[in-house]
C-alpha positions in Angstrom: 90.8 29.2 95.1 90.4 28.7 91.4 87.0 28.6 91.9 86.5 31.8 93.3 88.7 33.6 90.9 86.6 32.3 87.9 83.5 33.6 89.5 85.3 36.6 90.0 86.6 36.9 86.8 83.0 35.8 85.4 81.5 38.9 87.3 84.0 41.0 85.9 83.1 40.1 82.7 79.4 40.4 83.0 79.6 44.1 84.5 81.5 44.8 81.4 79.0 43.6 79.3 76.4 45.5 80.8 78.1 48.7 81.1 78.4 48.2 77.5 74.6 47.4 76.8 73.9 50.3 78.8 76.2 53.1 77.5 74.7 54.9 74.1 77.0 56.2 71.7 76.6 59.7 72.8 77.5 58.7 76.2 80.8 57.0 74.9 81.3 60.3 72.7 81.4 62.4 76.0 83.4 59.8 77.6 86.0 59.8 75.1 85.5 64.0 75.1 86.4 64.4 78.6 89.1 61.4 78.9 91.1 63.5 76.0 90.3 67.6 78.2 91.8 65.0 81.1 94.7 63.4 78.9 95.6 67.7 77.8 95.6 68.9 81.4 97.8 66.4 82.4 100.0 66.7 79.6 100.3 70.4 80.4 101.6 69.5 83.5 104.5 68.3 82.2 105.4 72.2 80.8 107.9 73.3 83.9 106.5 76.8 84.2 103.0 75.1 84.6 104.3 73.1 87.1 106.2 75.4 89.1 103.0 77.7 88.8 100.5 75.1 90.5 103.4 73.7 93.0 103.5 77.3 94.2 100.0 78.3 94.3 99.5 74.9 96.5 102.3 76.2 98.7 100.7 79.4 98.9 97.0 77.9 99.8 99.2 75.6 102.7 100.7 79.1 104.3 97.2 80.5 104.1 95.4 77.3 105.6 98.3 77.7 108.3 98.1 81.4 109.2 93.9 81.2 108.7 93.8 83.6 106.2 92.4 81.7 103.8 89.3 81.6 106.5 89.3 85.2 106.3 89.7 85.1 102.6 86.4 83.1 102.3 85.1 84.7 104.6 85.8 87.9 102.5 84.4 86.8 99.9 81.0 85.4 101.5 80.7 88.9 102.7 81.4 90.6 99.0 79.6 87.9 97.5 76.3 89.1 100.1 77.0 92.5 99.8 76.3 92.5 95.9 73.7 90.4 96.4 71.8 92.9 98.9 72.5 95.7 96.7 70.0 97.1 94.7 70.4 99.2 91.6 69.2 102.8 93.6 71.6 101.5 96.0 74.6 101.2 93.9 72.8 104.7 92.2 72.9 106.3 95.1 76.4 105.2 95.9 78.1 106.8 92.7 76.0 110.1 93.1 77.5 109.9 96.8 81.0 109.0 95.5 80.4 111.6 92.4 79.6 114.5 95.2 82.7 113.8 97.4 85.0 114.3 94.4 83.3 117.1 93.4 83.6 118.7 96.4 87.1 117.8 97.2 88.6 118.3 93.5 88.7 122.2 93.6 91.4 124.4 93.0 90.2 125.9 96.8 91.0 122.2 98.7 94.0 121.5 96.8 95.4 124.9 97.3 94.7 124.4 101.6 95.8 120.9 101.3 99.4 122.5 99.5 99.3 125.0 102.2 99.2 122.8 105.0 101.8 120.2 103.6 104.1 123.1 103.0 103.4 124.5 106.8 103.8 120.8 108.9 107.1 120.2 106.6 108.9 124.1 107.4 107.4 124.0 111.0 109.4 119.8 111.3 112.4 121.4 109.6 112.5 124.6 112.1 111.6 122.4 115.0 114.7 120.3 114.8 116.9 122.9 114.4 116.4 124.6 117.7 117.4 123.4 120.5 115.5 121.4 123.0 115.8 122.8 126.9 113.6 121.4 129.1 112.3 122.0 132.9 109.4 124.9 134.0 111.1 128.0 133.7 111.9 127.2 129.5 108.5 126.4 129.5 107.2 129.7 130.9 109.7 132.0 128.6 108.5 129.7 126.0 105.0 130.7 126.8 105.6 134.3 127.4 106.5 134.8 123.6 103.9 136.2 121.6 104.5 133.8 118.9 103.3 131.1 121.1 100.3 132.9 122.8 98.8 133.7 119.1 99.6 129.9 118.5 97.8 128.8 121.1 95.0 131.3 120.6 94.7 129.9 116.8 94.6 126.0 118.3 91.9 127.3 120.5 89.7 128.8 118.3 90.2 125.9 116.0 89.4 123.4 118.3 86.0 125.3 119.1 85.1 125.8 115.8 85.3 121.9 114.7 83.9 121.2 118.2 80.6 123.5 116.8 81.0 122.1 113.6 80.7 118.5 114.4 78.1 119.0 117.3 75.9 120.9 114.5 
């Protein structure tokens, strides 16, 4: 048993030796260079917000392993990281003319004036809505519809429909 321990210990001491003969000094330098960055990350880990900020973050990646959203967030990412690479530069120049247009066309006095309009028009019609009085079966329905109120309603949701029907077909 000694014996085997000695040769053991003799091997030891031979692969020292030639990790020594075989190391330069600049590879000791980096050595010693990345033993201390190892020796400062781990002493950081003894600050408690670093801690508590690492613990969580590797209870956050759990939950996300668990759900499979960290699949999708890869995933996500492959698909971002593909997209950019596809992209050319008239691509992405093409893109912020597109994007420029749209907000030009949409950031007028004219759009945000309909868009008030409209708001202002959904919000009094809820308001009046739930006020009155709900009375249902045929015959409620048919005064309803003999109003003229409600026949130059419907006329208006006609003619709306039609025109974004031509609209969107042209």
């Amino acid at each position: 048993m000694s014996m085997s321990n000695e040769a053991g210990a003799a091997e030891l001491i031979c692969l020292a030796q030639a990790a020594q003969d075989a190391l330069t000094d600049s590879m000791v330098e980096r050595l010693a260079v990345t033993g201390a960055n190892v020796m400062e990350v781990a002493n950081s880990l003894n600050d408690e917000d670093t801690k508590d900020a690492i613990l969580n973050i590797i209870e956050q990646l759990t939950e996300l392993h668990k759900s499979g959203a960290l699949d999708t967030l890869f995933q996500l990412v492959t698909v971002i990281h593909a997209t950019k690479e596809a992209c050319t530069d008239g691509m992405v120049e093409r893109m912020f003319q597109f994007a420029e247009s749209m907000v030009t066309n949409l950031a007028n006095e004219e759009v945000a004036e309909m868009a008030h309009e409209l708001h202002v028009s959904l919000q009094e019609a809820a308001e009046e809505t739930a006020k009155e009085p709900v009375s249902g079966g045929l015959f409620s329905t048919i005064s309803m519809l003999s109003k003229p109120e409600t026949q130059k309603s419907l006329q208006f949701l006609l003619s709306f429909s039609s025109k974004i029907q031509t609209h969107c077909n042209d």
